[in-house]
C-alpha positions as CSV (number, residue, x, y, z in Angstrom):
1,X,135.2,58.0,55.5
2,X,138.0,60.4,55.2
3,X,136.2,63.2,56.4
4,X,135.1,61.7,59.7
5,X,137.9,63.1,61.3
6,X,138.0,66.7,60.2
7,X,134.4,66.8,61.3
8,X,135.1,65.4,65.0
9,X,137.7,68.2,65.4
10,X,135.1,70.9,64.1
11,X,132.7,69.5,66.3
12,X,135.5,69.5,69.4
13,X,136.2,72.4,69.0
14,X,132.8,73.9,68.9
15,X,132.0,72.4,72.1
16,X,135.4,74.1,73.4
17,X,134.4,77.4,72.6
18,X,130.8,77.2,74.1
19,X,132.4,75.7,77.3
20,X,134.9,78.5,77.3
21,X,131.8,81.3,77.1
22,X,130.8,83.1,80.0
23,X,127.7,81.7,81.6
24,X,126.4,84.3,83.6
25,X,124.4,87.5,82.2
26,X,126.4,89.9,79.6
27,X,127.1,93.2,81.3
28,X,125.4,95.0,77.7
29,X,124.4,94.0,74.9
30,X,124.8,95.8,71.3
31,X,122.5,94.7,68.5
32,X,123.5,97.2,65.2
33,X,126.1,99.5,66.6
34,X,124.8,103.0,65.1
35,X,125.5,104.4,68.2
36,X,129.1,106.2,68.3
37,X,131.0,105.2,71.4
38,X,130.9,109.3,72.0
39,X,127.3,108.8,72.3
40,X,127.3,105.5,74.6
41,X,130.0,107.4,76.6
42,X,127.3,110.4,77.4
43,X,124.4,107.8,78.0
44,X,126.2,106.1,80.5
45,X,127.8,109.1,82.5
46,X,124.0,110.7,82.5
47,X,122.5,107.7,83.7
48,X,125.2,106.6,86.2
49,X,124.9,110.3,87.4
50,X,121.3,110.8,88.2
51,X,121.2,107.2,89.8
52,X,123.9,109.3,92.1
53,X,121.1,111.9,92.2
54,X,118.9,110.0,93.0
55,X,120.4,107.4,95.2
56,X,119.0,104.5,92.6
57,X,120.3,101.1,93.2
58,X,119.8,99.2,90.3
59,X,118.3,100.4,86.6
60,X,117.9,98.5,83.4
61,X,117.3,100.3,79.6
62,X,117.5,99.5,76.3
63,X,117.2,102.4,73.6
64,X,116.1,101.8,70.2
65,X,116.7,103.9,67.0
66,X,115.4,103.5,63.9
67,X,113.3,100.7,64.7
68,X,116.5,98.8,66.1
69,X,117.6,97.4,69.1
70,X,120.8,99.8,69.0
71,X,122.1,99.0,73.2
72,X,120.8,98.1,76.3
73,X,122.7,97.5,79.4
74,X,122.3,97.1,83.3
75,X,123.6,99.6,86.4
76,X,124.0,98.7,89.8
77,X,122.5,96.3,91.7
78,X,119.1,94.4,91.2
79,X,119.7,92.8,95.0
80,X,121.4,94.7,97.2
81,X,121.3,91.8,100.2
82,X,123.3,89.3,97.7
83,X,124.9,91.6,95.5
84,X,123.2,90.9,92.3
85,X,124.2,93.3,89.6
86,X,121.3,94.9,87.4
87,X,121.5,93.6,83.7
88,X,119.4,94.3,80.2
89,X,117.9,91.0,81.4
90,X,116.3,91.9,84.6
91,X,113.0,91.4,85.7
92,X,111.4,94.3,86.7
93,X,107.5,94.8,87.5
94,X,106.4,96.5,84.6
95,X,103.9,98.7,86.9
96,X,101.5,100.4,85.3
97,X,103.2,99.8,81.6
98,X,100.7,97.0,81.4
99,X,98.3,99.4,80.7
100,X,99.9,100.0,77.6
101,X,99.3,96.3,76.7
102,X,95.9,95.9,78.0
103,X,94.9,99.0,75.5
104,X,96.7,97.1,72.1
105,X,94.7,94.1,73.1
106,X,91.8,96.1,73.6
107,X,92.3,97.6,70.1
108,X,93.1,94.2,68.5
109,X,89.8,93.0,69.4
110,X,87.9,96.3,68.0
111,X,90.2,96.1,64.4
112,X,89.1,92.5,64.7
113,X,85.3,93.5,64.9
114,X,85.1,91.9,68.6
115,X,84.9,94.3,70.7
116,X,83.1,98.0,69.9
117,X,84.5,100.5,72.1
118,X,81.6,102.9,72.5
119,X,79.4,100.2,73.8
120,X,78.3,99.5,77.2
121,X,81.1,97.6,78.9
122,X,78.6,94.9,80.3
123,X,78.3,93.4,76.5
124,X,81.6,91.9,77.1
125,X,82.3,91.9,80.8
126,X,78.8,90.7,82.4
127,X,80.7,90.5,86.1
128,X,80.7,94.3,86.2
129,X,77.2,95.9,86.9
130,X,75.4,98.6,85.8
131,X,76.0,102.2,86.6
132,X,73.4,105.4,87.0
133,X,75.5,106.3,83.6
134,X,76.8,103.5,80.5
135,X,80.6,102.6,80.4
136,X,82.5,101.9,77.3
137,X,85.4,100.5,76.6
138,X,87.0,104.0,75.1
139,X,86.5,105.9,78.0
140,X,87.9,103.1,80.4
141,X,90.6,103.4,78.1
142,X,91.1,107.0,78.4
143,X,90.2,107.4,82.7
144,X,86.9,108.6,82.1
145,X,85.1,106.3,83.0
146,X,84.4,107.6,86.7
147,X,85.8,104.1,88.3
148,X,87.7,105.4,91.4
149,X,91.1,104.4,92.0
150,X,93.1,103.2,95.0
151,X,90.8,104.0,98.0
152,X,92.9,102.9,101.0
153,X,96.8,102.4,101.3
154,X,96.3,98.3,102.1
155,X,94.9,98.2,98.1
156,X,98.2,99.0,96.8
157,X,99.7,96.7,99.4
158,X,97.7,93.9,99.2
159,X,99.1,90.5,99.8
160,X,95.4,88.1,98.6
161,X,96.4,86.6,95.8
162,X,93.5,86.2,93.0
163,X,93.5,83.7,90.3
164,X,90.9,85.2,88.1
165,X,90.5,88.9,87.2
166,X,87.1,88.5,87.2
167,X,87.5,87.9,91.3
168,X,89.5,91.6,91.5
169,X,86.1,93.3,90.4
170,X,85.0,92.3,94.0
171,X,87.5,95.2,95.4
172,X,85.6,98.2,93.4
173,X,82.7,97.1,91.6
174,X,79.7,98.1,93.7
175,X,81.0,101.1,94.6
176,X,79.7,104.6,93.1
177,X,81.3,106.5,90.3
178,X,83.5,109.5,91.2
179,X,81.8,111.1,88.2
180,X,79.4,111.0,84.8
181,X,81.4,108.8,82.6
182,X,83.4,111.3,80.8
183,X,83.0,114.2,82.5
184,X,86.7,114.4,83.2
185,X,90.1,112.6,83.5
186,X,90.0,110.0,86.9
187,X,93.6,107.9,86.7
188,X,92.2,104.9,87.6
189,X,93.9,101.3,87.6
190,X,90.6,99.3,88.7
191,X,89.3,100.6,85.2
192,X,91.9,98.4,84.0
193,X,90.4,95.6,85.5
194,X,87.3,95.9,83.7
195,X,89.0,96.1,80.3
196,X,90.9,93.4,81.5
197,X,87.8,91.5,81.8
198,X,85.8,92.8,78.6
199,X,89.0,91.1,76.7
200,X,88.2,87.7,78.5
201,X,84.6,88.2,77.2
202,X,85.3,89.7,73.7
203,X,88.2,87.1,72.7
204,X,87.0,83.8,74.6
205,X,90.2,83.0,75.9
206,X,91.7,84.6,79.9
207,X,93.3,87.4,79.4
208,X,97.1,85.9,79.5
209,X,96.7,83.4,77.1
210,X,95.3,86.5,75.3
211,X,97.9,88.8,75.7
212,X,100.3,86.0,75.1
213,X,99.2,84.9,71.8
214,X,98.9,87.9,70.0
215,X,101.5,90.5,71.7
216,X,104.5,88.4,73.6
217,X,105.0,86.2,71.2
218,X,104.4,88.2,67.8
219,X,106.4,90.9,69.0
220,X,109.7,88.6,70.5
221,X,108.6,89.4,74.4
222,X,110.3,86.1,75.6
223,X,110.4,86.9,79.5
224,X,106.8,88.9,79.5
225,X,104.1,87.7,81.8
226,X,102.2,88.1,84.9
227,X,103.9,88.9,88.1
228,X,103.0,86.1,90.0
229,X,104.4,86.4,93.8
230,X,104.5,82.5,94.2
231,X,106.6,81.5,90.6
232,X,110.2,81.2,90.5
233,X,111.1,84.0,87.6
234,X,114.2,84.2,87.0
235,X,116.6,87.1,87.2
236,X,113.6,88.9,89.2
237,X,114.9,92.4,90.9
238,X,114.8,92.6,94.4
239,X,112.7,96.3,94.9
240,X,113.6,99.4,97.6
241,X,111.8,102.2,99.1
242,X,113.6,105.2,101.4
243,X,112.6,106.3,104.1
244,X,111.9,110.3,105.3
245,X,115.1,110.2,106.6
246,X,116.4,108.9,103.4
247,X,117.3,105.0,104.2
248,X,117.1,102.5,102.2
249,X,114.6,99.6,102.6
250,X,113.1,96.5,101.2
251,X,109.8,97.6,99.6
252,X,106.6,96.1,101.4
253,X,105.1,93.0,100.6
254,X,102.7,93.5,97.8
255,X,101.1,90.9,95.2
256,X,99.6,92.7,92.1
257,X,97.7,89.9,91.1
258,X,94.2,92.2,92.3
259,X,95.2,94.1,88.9
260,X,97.0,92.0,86.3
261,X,95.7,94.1,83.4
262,X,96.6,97.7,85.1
263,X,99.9,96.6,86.9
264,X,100.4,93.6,87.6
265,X,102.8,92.5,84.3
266,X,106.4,91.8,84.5
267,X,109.5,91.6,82.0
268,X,112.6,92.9,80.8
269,X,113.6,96.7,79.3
270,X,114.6,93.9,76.1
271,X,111.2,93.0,75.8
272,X,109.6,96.2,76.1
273,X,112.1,97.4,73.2
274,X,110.7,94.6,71.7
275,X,107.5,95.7,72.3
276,X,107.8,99.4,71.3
277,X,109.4,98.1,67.8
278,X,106.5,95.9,67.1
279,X,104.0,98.7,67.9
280,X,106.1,101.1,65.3
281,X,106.3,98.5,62.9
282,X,102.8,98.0,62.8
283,X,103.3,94.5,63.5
284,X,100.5,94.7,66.5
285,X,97.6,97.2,65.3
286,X,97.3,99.5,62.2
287,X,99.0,102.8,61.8
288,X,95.6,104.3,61.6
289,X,94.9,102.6,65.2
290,X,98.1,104.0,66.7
291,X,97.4,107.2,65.8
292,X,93.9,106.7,67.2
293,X,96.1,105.3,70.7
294,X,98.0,108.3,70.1
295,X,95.4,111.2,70.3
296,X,94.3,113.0,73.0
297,X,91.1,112.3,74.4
298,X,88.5,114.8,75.1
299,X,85.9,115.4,77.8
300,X,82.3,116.1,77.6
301,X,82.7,119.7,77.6
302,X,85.2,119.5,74.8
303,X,88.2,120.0,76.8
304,X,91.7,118.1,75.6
305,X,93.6,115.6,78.5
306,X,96.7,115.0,78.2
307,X,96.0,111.0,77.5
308,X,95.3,108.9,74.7
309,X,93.9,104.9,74.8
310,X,96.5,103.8,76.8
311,X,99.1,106.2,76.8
312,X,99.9,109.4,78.2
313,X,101.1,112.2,75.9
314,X,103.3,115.3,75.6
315,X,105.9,117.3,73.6
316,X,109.1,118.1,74.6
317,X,111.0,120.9,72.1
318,X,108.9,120.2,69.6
319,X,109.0,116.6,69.2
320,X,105.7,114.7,70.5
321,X,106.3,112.5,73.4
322,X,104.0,108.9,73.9
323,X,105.1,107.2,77.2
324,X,103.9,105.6,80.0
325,X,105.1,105.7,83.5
326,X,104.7,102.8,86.2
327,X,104.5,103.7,90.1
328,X,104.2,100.6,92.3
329,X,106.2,98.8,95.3
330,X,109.6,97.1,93.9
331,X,109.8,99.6,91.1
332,X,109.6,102.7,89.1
333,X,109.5,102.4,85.2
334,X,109.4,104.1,81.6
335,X,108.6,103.1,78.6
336,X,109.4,106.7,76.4
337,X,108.9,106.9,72.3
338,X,109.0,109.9,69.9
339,X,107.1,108.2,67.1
340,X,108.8,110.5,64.1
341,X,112.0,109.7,64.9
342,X,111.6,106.0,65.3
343,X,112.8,106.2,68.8
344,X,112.2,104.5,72.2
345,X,113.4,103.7,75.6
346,X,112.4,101.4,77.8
347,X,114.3,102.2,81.5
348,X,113.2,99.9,84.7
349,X,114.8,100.7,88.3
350,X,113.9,98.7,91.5
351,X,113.5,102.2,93.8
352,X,109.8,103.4,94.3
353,X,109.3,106.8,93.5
354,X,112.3,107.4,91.3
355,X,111.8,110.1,88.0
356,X,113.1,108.7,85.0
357,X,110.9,111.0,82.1
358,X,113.8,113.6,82.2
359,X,116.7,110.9,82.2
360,X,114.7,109.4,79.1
361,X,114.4,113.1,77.4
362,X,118.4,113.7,77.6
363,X,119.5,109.8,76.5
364,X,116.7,110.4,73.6
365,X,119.0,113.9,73.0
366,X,122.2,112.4,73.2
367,X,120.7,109.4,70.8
368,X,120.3,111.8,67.5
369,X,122.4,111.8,64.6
């Protein structure tokens, strides 16, 4: 009994100091600290000097070293109308990033024995006819499939909402290829549609309850999901365009829900951190299956694209480069990795059309030891 009141003043004050926290959104977070401030000092003036460059208003990242969440942090403004800063926990469209996360499901299914991605798509993904040519999975994968792309500007713009991706085959399906299945590299998000579907039919369950299951919540992706123009989502980023004349405007209405699995994903540059360490770690596929991800693809003729499953790839002073960039109204978006040296950086920004590959190169510099 003579303890009772030692623990009521622990437990006051306790609820003192969590009253006394700030309830809003940190301006940065630091998870290990292996960063020198030297280092986060030259980050921050190269980032808050090409948003000058580029007259960005609001841009999240989070950089990872060492399979660590070293820093992430928030610049500007995620709503310029009601002066919203940008945080590490803004919501960003992911673009087409969820590309990147259709392909690892994709992949799950074929280490699972589920899915076999050199056979005709229509084994898994009966909705999608049948074409002068077969379609596999691979070359969907890789953008050889011959699917077109965007045909007319209202596609990207679209404001129908769909509630099954099996509905968004509607937009493209009966029209002809551009090409012979693998004759050559087509970029093509409807392709992603198709996958999108084949993982409905190889898995059993819809695509995000799919996705959710076995990549958010394995790899820590608390805010990741679809982009849905009717939910409240928190912390959401209001996205710009500019003009010719170089004004800044609100980005057009557009609801991405006619390609979930290509671009129509949303979450934070935390989660994709999260995302990038997971795939490192092998925690989501095998490291034999990343570096299958992480090869370039050839055509038919044996020449070499510049694309794996999912990802495009480079390399940049020697180092080789897997990324993928996102394009879309509301945003522009990165998600950058140099595989050897256990790197990554996620960076999100609510202007269309903004560059962020070369911004992501000189952090990545200025993150060495």
């Amino acid at each position: 009994m003579r303890r009772r009141p030692r623990v009521l003043l622990t437990l006051i004050i306790a609820t003192f100091l969590m009253v006394q926290r700030p309830s809003g959104p940190r301006a940065s977070f630091f998870a290990f600290g292996q960063l020198s401030s030297a280092q986060l000092t030259e980050i921050e003036r190269v980032i808050r000097a090409e948003m000058e460059r580029q007259k960005i208003p609001g841009l999240s990242i989070a950089l990872v070293t060492e399979h660590r969440l070293q820093w992430a942090k928030g610049f500007g403004y995620a709503d310029l109308e009601n002066s919203v800063p940008a945080t590490e926990r803004t919501v960003y469209r992911l673009a087409s990033i969820s590309k990147t996360i259709t392909a690892v499901a994709v992949l799950q299914l074929v280490e699972r024995g589920k899915l076999d991605l050199d056979a005709p798509i229509q084994r898994y993904c009966l909705a999608f006819p049948e074409k002068p040519w077969p379609i596999t999975a691979r070359q969907l994968l890789a953008h050889m499939s011959g699917i077109r792309h965007y045909k007319r500007p209202e596609e990207i713009t679209s404001t129908r909402h769909y509630t099954r991706i099996v509905d968004t085959l509607e937009i493209f399906k009966d029209d002809p290829l551009e090409h012979e299945p693998g004759a050559r590299f087509t970029y093509t998000t409807y392709g992603y549609n198709v996958l999108g579907c084949a993982i409905e039919g190889a898995s059993g369950m819809s695509y995000l309850d799919y996705v959710g299951e076995n990549i958010f919540r394995p790899a820590g992706m608390d805010h990741a999901r679809d982009d849905d123009v009717f939910a409240l989502i928190p912390h959401r980023a209001q996205g710009y365009r500019r003009t010719p004349s170089g004004e800044l405007q609100n980005s057009p209405l557009a609801d991405t829900s006619n390609k979930i699995p290509g671009g129509g994903l949303c979450s934070t540059v935390l989660d994709l951190a999260r995302f990038a360490i997971a795939l490192q770690q092998g925690k989501l596929l095998r490291h034999e299956t990343l570096e299958q991800m992480w090869t370039p693809q050839k055509t038919r003729d044996g020449r070499e694209t510049s694309y794996g499953l999912g990802w495009s790839l480079s390399e940049f002073r020697g180092r080789r480069e897997v990324f993928h960039t996102g394009g879309q109204p509301r945003v522009s978006t990165l998600l950058y990795m140099r595989p050897e040296d256990r790197l990554a950086i996620a960076l999100m920004s609510n202007l269309e059309g903004a560059r962020l590959i070369d911004l992501a190169r000189r952090i990545a510099d200025l993150a060495q030891p």
